[in-house]
C-alpha positions, 0 to 999 in steps of 0.5 A: 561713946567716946574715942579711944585713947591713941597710945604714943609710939612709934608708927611702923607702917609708913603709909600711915606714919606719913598720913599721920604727920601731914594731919598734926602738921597741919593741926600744929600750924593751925594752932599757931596761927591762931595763937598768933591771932589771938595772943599777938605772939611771934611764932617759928617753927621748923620740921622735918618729915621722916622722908626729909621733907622740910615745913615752915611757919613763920608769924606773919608780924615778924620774918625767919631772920629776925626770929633767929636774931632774936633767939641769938640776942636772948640766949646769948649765942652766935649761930652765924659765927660758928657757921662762918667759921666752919665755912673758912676752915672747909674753904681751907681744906678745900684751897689745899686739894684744888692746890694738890691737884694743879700741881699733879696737872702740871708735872702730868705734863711735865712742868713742876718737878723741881721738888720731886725726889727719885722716889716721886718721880718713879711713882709720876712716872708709874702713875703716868704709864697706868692712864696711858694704859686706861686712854690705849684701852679705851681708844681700842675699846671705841675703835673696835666698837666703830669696826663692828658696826661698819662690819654690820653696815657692809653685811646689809648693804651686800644682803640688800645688793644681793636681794637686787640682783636676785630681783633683777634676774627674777624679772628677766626670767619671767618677761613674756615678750620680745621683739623679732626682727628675722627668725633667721639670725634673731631667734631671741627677744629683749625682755622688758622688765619692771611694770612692762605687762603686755611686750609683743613680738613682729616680723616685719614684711616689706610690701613694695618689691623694691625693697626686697633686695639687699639694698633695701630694707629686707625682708620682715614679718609683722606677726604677734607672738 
């Protein structure tokens, strides 16, 4: 059975549109090569993809500039003159507004104005007053954006302060052991904090009668509390 007619319009889904043109893309530059195999024909040929892709082939025997030359020599056109003289004229309108807008620069800072009627000025000077305007805004619009994340930079820092010496105190009240020189006049013990798992307390007792009096070291119990 043979294959079924493929009727001739337009693909509507792109998936297959795209299938579809890389296989007669690459079907018509076969051709080519082979026809400029066997004919020793000079080829050139430029297409466009619906996506704006761009193909080329060129014969191997011959270049693109030259296919071009010749196209112009046989049907007696210049491409590149034409082309050229757009160039000048979009390089003219171009020369205009680069001259146009040096000359607004330079009376932006006060320079130029020889030329200016009342009526000029008065829009340089409106002109000026509304970027000011814009440049203030801006300025402000930073400035406040860098005092709010100062402002949150100072809230963590007195939320962390603030979680140290909730610690700090935390560890004070837990500590379990102290040091007791006379119970008489030391009745509280130096807690030790941070790691410190076993602080024991001693009354010291001296055990020679002659450091009993004032003038020696006193009296003090050795003693675990």
């Amino acid at each position: 059975m043979g294959r079924g007619k493929i009727q001739i319009k337009k693909i509507e889904n792109s998936t297959n549109r795209q299938v579809t043109y890389s296989k007669r893309r690459n079907g018509i530059f076969k051709k080519a090569r082979e026809l400029t195999v066997l004919c020793d024909a000079k080829i050139f040929i430029i297409m466009f993809s619906s996506t704006k892709k761009y193909h080329e082939y060129t014969s191997p025997n011959t270049t693109t500039k030259k296919m071009i030359d010749q196209y112009q020599s046989t049907l007696g056109v210049d491409i590149w003159s034409t082309q050229y003289e757009k160039m000048q004229e979009n390089l003219k309108r171009l020369k205009v507004i680069n001259n146009k807008l040096r000359r607004e620069i330079r009376q932006r800072i006060g320079e130029d104005m020889s030329g200016l009627n009342l009526q000029e000025l008065c829009q340089l000077q409106e002109s000026i007053s509304e970027s000011v305007a814009e440049i203030r805004e801006r300025k402000y619009h930073l400035i406040k954006g860098q005092t709010d994340t100062f402002k949150k930079k100072v809230k963590n820092l007195e939320q962390q302060h603030g979680n140290l010496v909730l610690d700090l105190e935390a560890n004070s009240e837990d500590s379990k052991y102290g040091v007791v020189e006379n119970e008489e006049h030391y009745n509280s013990a130096v807690a030790f904090a941070n790691g410190v798992q076993n602080l024991y307390a001693f009354r010291l007792q001296s055990l020679h009668p002659n450091l009993q009096d004032e003038g020696g070291f006193g009296s003090r119990d050795l003693r675990m509390s």
